[in-house]
C-alpha positions as CSV (number, residue, x, y, z in Angstrom):
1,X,23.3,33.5,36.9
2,X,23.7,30.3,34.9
3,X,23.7,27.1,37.3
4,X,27.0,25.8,37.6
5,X,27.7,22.7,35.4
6,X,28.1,19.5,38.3
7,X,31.5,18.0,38.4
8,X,32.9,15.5,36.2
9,X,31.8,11.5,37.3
10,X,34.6,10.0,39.0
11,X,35.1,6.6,40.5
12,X,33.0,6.5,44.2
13,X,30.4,9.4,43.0
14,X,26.4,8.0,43.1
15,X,25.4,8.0,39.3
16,X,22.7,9.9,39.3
17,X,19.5,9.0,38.2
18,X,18.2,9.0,34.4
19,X,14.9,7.9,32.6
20,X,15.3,8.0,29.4
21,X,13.0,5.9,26.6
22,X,13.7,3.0,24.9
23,X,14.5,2.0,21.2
24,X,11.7,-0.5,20.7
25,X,8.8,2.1,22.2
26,X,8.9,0.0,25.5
27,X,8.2,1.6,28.7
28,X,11.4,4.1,29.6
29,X,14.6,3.1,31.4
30,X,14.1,4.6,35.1
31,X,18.0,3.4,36.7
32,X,16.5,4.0,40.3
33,X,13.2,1.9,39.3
34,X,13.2,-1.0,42.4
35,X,13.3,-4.0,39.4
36,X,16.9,-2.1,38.3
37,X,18.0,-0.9,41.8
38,X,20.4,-3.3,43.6
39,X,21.8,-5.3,40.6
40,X,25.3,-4.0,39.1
41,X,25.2,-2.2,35.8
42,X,27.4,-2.6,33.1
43,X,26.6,1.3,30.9
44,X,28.4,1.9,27.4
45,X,27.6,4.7,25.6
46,X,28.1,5.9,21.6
47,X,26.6,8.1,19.6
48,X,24.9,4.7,18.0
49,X,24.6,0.8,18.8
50,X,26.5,-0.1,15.7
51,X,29.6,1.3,17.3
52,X,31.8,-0.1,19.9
53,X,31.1,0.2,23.1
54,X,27.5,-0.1,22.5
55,X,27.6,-2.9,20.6
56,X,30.2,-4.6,22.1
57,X,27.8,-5.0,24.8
58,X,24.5,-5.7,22.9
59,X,27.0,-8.9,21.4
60,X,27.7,-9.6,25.6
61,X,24.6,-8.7,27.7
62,X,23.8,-12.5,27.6
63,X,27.5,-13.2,29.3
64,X,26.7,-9.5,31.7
65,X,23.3,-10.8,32.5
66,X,24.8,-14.1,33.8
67,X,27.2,-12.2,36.2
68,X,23.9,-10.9,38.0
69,X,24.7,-7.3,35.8
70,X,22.3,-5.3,33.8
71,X,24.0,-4.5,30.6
72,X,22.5,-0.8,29.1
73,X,23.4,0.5,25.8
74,X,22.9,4.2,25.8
75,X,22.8,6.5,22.3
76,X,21.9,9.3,20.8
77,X,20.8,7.7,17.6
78,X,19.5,4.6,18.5
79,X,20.5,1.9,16.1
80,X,19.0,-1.5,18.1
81,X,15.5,-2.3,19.9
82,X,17.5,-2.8,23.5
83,X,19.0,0.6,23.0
84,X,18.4,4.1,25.4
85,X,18.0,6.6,23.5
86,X,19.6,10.1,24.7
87,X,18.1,12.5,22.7
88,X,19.3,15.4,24.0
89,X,23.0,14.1,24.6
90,X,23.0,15.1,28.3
91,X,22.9,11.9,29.5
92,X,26.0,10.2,27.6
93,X,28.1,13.4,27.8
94,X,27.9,13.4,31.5
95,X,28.5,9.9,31.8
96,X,30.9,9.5,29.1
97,X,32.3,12.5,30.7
98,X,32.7,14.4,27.8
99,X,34.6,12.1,25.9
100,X,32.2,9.2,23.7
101,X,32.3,6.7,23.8
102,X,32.6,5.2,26.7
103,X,31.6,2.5,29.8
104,X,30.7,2.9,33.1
105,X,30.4,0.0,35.5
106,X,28.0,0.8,38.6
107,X,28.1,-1.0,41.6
108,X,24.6,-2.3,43.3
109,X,24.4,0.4,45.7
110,X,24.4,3.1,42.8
111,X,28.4,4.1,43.2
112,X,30.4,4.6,40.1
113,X,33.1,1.3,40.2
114,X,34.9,1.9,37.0
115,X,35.1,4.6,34.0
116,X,36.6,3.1,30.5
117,X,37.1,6.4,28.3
118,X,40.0,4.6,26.3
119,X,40.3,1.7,23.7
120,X,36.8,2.0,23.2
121,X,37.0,-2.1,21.3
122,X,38.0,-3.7,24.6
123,X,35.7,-1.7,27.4
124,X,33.0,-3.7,27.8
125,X,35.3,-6.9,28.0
126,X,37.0,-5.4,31.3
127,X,33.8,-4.3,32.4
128,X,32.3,-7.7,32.0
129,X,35.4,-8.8,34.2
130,X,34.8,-6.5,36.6
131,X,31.1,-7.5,37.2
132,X,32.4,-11.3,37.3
133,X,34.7,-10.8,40.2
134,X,32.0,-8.8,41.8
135,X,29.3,-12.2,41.4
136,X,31.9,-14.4,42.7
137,X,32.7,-12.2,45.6
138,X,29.3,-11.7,46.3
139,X,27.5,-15.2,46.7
140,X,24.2,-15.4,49.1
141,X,25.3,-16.3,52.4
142,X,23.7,-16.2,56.0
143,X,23.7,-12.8,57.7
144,X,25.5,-12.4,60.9
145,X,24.7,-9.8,63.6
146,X,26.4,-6.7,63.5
147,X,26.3,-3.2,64.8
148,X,24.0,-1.2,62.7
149,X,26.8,0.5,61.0
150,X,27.0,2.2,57.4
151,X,30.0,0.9,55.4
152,X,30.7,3.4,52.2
153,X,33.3,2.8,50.0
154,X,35.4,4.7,47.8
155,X,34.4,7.8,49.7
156,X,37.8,9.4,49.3
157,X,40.2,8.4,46.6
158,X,43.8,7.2,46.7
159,X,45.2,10.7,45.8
160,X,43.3,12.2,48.1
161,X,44.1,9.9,51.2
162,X,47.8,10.3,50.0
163,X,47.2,14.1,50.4
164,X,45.3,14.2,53.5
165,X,48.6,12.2,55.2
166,X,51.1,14.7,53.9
167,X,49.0,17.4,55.0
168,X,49.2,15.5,58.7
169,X,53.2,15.2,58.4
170,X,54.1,18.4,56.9
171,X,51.4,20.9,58.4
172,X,49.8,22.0,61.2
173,X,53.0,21.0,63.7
174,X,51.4,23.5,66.1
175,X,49.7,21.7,69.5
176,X,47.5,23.2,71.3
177,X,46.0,21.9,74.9
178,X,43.3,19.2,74.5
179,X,39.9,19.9,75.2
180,X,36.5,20.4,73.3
181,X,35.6,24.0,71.9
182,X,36.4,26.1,69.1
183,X,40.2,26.6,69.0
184,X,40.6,30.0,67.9
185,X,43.1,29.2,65.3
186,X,43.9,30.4,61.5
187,X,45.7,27.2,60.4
188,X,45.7,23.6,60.8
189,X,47.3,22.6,64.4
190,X,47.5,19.6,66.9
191,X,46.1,18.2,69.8
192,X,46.9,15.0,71.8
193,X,43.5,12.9,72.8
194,X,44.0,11.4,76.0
195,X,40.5,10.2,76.4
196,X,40.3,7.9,79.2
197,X,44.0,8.1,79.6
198,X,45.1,6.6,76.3
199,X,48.8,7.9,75.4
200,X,48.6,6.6,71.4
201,X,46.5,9.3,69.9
202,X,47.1,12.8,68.4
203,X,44.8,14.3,66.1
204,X,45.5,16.7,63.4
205,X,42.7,19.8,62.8
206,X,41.5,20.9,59.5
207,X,41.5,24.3,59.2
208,X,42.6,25.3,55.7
209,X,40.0,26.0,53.3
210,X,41.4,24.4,50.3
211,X,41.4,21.0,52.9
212,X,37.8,21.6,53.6
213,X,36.7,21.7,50.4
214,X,38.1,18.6,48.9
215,X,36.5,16.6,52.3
216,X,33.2,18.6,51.9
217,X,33.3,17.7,48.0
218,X,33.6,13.9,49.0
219,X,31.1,13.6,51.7
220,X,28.8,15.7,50.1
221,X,28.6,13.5,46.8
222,X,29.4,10.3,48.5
223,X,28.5,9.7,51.4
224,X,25.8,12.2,52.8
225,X,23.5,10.8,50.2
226,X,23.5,7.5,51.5
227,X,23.3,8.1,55.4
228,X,19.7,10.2,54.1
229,X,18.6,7.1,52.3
230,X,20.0,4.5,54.9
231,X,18.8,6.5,58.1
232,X,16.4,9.1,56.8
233,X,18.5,12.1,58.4
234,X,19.6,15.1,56.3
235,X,23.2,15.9,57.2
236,X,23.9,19.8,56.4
237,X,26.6,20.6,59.4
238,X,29.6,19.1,60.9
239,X,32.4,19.9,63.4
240,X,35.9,20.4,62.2
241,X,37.0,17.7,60.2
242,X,40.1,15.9,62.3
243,X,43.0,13.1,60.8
244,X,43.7,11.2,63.5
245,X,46.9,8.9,64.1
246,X,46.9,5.9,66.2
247,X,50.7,5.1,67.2
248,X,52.4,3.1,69.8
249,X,51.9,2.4,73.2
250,X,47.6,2.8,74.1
251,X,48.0,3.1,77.8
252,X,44.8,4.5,79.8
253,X,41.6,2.4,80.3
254,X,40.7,0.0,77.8
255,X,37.0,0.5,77.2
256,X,34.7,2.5,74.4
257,X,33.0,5.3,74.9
258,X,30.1,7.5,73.4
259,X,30.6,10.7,71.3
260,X,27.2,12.6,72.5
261,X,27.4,12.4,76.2
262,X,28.4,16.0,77.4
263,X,26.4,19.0,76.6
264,X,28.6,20.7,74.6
265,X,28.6,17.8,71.8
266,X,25.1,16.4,72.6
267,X,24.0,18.2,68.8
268,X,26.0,15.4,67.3
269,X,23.8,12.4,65.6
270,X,26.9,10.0,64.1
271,X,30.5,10.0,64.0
272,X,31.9,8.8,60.8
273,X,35.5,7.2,60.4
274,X,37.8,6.7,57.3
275,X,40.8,4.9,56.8
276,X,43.7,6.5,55.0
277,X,46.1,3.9,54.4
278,X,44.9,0.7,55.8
279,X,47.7,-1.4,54.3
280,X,50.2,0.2,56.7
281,X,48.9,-1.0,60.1
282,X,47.8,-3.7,62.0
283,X,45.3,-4.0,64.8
284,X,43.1,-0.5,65.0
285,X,39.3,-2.0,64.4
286,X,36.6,-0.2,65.9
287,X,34.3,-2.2,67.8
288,X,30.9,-1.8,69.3
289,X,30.8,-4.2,72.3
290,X,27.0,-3.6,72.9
291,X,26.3,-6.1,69.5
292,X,29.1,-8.7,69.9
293,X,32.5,-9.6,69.2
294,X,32.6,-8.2,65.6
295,X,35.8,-5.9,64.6
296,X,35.6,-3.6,61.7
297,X,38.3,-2.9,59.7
298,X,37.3,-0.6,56.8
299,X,39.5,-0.5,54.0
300,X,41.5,2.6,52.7
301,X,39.0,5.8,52.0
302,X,36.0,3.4,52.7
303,X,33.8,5.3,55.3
304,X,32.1,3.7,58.4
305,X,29.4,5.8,59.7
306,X,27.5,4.7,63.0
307,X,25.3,6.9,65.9
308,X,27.6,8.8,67.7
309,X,25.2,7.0,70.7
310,X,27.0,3.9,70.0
311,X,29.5,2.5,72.3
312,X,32.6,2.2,70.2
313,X,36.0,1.9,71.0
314,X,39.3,2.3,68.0
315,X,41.2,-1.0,68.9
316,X,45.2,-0.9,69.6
317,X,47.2,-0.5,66.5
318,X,49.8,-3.2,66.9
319,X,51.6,-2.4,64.2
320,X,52.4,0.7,62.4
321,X,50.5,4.0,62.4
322,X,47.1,4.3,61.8
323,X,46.0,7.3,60.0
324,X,42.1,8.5,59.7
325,X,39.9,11.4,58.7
326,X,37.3,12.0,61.8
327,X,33.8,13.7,60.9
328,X,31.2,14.7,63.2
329,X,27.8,15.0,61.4
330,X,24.8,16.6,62.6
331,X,21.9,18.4,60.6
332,X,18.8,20.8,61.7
333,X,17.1,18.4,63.9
């Protein structure tokens, strides 16, 4: 059986890793190398540097390199010494995602920012004022203490947090009592959370397969990746995944709590939280009073991962309803 072709590059995915030699007979391109890793990259791709995008941005790596960017032409036919060259094609199809040319703008920590597939004269001039606004938002500053949290965004798209809240509204409308445990259901359903008394919580249980695959697709390609290279654990199970909503009155004790503490969920080794539509609501940080005062409020489909042995507690929504996918991650060990 053939292996199966991976999907298309979309914004949020990790680029994955190429070496590929160099036009000038310099030592090959390696885009995980540790002198490459960390910086933005600004990637066009042609079938030659003569043509736009490619040499749009051989005429604008000085103005890319300025904004702290690498700028990477990569062809199949070389055309200039600063050029990759992709041989084979492999390379540029997959990043070009089919359709050359085309640009791809790569954020420091390796996620795919931006795709340009169209108006192939002007790509590397948005992508150069992409990576701008990304220098001038990210200027050296002191760090401050924090929780040791892991912030991932673009984990889940706009379409697909727009279709995680109508599934919430429109399905699974059937409760069932709370409690931990396998409910032994064959579609989505209900249950109120009334952990330590709280009255503003009712989570929404993903059952349907179609559901699970888009999640598993995103957290597979997204974000598992970077909890193995952030906290050297291999994530390969979870518990059902869960949208939450956070609405009205709290009620109930007003402290955190940690996710690991009974027997029956002691297998879980970190909880992982993702905003749906953060523009809606007010309040609803999580906070982790064991390192300080610090509130997180991560924006929509951006994914905040911690050790579900951290004290945390989902502040009081003040305004609006918060909505949120809930994972619990665990692996073989």
């Amino acid at each position: 059986m053939a292996p199966q072709a991976p999907p298309p590059l979309d914004i949020g995915d990790i680029a994955p890793r190429f070496t590929l030699p160099r036009q000038d007979g310099g030592e090959p391109f390696d885009s995980r190398a540790d002198t490459v890793a960390g910086k933005p990259m600004v990637l066009a791709i042609a079938s030659d540097a003569t043509t736009a995008p490619a040499s749009q941005l051989l005429a604008s790596s000085a103005d890319i390199d300025a904004s702290g960017a690498q700028a990477i032409a990569m062809t199949r036919h070389g055309g200039a010494p600063a050029a990759l060259i992709d041989q084979g094609g492999q390379a540029s199809t997959f990043f070009a995602g089919g359709k050359m040319p085309g640009t791809v703008v790569i954020g420091r920590n390796g996620h795919v920012l931006a795709i340009y597939r169209d108006e192939p004269e002007t790509q590397v001039d948005r992508a150069l004022k992409l990576v701008q606004a990304l220098a001038a938002d990210t200027q050296p500053k002191p760090a401050e203490r924090q929780a040791p949290v892991l912030i991932v965004p673009d984990v889940l798209t706009p379409v697909d947090c727009k279709r995680l809240i109508t599934i919430y509204n429109m399905d699974g409308n059937v409760f069932v009592e709370p409690g931990h445990g396998v409910q032994k259901q064959r579609s989505d359903y209900k249950m109120r959370i009334p952990e330590y008394g709280r009255k503003d919580r009712i989570d929404h249980w993903v059952v349907n397969q179609k559901t699970q695959a888009l999640i598993n697709d995103r957290l597979q390609r997204r974000l598992f990746p970077e909890i193995s290279k952030a906290f050297h654990y291999r994530v390969t199970r979870h518990e059902s995944y869960r949208i939450g909503s956070y609405e009205g009155e709290r009620g109930g004790e007003l402290h955190g709590h940690r996710d690991n503490v009974q027997a029956n969920v002691a297998h879980r080794r970190f909880a992982c939280s993702i905003n749906l539509n953060a523009e809606d609501f007010e309040g609803g940080e999580l906070a982790f009073p064991e390192f300080g005062a610090q509130r997180f409020s991560p924006a929509t489909g951006e994914a905040v991962v911690f050790s579900s042995s951290l004290l945390h507690e989902p502040l009081h929504v003040t305004k609006g309803r918060r909505l949120v996918l809930l994972a619990f991650l665990f692996g073989e060990t």
